[in-house]
VONUSE-623343 format. One record per residue (C-alpha): chain; x negated, y negated, z negated; residue in three letters; residue number from 1. Coordinates in steps of 0.5 Angstrom, whole numbers, plus 2048, in hexadecimal, padded with zeros to 3 digits. Layout:
VONUSE-623343
[rec 'A',[X,Y,Z],'ala',NUM];
...
This chain:
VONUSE-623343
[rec 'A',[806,81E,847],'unk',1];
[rec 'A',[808,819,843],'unk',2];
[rec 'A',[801,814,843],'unk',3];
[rec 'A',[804,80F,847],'unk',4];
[rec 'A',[806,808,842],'unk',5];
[rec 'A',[80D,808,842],'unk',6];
[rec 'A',[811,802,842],'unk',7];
[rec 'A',[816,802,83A],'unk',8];
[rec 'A',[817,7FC,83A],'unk',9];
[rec 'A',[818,7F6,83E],'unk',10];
[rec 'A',[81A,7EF,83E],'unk',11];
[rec 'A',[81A,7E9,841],'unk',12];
[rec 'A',[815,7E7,83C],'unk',13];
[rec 'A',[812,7EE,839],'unk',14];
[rec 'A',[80F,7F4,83D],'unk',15];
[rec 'A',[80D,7F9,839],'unk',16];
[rec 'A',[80B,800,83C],'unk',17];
[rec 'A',[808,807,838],'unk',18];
[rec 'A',[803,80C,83A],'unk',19];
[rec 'A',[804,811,834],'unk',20];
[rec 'A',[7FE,816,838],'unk',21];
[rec 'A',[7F9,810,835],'unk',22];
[rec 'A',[7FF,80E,830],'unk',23];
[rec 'A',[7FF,807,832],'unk',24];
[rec 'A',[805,801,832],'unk',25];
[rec 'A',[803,7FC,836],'unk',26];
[rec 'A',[807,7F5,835],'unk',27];
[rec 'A',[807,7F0,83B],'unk',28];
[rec 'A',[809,7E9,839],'unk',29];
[rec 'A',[80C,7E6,840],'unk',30];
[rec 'A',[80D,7DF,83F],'unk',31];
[rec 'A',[80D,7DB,838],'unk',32];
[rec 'A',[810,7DE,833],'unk',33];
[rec 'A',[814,7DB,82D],'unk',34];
[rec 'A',[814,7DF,826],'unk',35];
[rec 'A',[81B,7E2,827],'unk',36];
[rec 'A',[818,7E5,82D],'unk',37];
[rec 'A',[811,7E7,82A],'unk',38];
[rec 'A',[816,7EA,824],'unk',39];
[rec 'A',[81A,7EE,82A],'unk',40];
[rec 'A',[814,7F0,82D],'unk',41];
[rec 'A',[810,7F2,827],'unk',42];
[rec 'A',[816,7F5,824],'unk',43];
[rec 'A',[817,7FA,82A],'unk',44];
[rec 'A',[80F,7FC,82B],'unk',45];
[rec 'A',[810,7FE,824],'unk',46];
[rec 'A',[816,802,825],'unk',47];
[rec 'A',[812,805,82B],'unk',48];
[rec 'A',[80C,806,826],'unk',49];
[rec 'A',[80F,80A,821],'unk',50];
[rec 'A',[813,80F,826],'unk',51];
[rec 'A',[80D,810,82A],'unk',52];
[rec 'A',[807,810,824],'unk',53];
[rec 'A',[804,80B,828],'unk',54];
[rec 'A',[7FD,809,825],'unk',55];
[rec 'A',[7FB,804,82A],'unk',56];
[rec 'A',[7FE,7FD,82C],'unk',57];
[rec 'A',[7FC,7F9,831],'unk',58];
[rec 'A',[7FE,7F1,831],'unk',59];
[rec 'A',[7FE,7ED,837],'unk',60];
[rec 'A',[7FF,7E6,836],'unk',61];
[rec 'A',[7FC,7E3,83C],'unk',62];
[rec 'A',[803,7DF,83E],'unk',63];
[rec 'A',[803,7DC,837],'unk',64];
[rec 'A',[800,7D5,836],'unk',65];
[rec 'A',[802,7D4,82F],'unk',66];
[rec 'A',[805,7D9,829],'unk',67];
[rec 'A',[807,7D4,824],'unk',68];
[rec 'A',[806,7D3,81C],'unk',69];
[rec 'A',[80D,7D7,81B],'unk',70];
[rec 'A',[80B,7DD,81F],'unk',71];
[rec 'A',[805,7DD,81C],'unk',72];
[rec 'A',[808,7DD,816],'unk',73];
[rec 'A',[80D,7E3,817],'unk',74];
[rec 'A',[807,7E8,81A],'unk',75];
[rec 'A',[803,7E6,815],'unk',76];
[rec 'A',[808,7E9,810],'unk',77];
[rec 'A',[80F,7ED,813],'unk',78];
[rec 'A',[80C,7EF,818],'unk',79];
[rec 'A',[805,7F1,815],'unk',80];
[rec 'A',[809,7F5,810],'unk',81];
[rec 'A',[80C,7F8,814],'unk',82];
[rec 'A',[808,7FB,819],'unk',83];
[rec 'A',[804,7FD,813],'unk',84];
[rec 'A',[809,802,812],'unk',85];
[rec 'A',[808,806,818],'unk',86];
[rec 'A',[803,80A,81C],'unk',87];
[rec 'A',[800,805,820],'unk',88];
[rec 'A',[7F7,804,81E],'unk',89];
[rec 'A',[7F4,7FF,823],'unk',90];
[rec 'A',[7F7,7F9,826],'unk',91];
[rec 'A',[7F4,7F5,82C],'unk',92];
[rec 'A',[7F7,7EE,82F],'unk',93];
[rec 'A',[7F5,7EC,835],'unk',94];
[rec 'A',[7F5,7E4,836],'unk',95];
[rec 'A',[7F4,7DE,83B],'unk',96];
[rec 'A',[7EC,7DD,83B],'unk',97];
[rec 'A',[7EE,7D5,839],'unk',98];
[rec 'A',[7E8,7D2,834],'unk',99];
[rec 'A',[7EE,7CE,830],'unk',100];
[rec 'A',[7F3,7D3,830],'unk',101];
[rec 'A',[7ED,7D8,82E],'unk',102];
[rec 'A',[7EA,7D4,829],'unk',103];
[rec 'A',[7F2,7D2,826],'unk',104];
[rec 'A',[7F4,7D8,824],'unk',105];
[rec 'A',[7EC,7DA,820],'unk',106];
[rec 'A',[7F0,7DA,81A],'unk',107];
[rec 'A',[7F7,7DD,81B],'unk',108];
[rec 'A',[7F2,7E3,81E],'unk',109];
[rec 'A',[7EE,7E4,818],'unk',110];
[rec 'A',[7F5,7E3,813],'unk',111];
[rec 'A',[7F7,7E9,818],'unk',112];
[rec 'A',[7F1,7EE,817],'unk',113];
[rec 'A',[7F1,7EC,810],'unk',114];
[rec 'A',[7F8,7ED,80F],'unk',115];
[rec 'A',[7F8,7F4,812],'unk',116];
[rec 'A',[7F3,7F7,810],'unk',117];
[rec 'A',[7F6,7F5,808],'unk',118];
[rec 'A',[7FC,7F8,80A],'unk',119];
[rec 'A',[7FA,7FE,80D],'unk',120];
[rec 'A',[7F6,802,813],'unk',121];
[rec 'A',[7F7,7FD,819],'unk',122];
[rec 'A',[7F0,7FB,81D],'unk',123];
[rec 'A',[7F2,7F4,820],'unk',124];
[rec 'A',[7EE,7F1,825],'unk',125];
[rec 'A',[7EF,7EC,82A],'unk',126];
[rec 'A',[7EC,7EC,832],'unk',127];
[rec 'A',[7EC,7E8,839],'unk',128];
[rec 'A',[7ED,7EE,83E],'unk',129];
[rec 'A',[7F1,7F4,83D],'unk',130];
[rec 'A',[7EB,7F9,83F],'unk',131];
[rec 'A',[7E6,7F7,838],'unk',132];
[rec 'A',[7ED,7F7,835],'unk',133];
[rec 'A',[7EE,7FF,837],'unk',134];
[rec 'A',[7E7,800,836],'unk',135];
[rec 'A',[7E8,7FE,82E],'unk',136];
[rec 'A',[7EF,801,82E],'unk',137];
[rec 'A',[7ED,807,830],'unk',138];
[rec 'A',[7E6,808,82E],'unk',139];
[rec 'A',[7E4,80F,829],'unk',140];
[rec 'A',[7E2,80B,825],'unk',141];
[rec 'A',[7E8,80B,821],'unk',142];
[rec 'A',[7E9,811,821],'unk',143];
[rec 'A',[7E3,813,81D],'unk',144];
[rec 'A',[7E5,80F,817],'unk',145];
């Protein structure tokens, strides 16, 4: 029985576990993190994406206090694109329940959706707990569509 999440990634920066039965990826930032870590980090879970078909990503950026303008830039281009290219179909991020942070990164949330839904089929949202995260993620709704 392969139900258990299962550890393909990790360092010491990134952990990133799969559970194909429910065909989730589950990335875990460990500590801030710079854009040549996010690109490692992305990069792999796409790899993972497409050797698996996985439909679903979750993104835990609780231990991130920042994400700077050049990283929003790059994930609203390179890695919008990119993603858009494989299986994945819904997209959760889980961040710290901070009002300033929360109310600072309105518009890079919004550019993401719009972004995504432009260049394909990937539903994104974002969360402060993993189980409303997992909730969405994994609702049947999507699959009625």
């Amino acid at each position: 029985m392969n139900e258990q999440p299962s550890a393909a990634f990790q360092t010491d920066f990134v952990l990133i576990t799969t559970e194909p039965v429910r065909s989730l990826l589950v990335l875990e930032w460990r500590r801030q993190i710079t854009l040549q870590e996010r690109k490692i980090g992305f990069g792999k879970a796409l790899d993972l994406t497409r050797e698996m078909s996985l439909l679903y990503w979750l993104i835990d950026d609780l231990q991130l206090s920042i994400i700077t303008p050049e990283e929003k830039e790059w994930v609203l281009s390179e890695f919008q694109g990119e993603a858009s290219q494989t299986s994945l179909q819904k997209l959760a991020v889980v961040t710290p329940d901070y009002y300033p942070s929360l109310v600072a990164n309105t518009e890079f949330t919004e550019k993401g959706k719009q972004g995504y839904q432009a260049k394909g089929q990937i539903r994104h949202e974002v969360f402060i707990d993993h189980e409303s995260a997992l909730n969405w993620l994994l609702s049947e709704e999507a699959m009625e569509e």
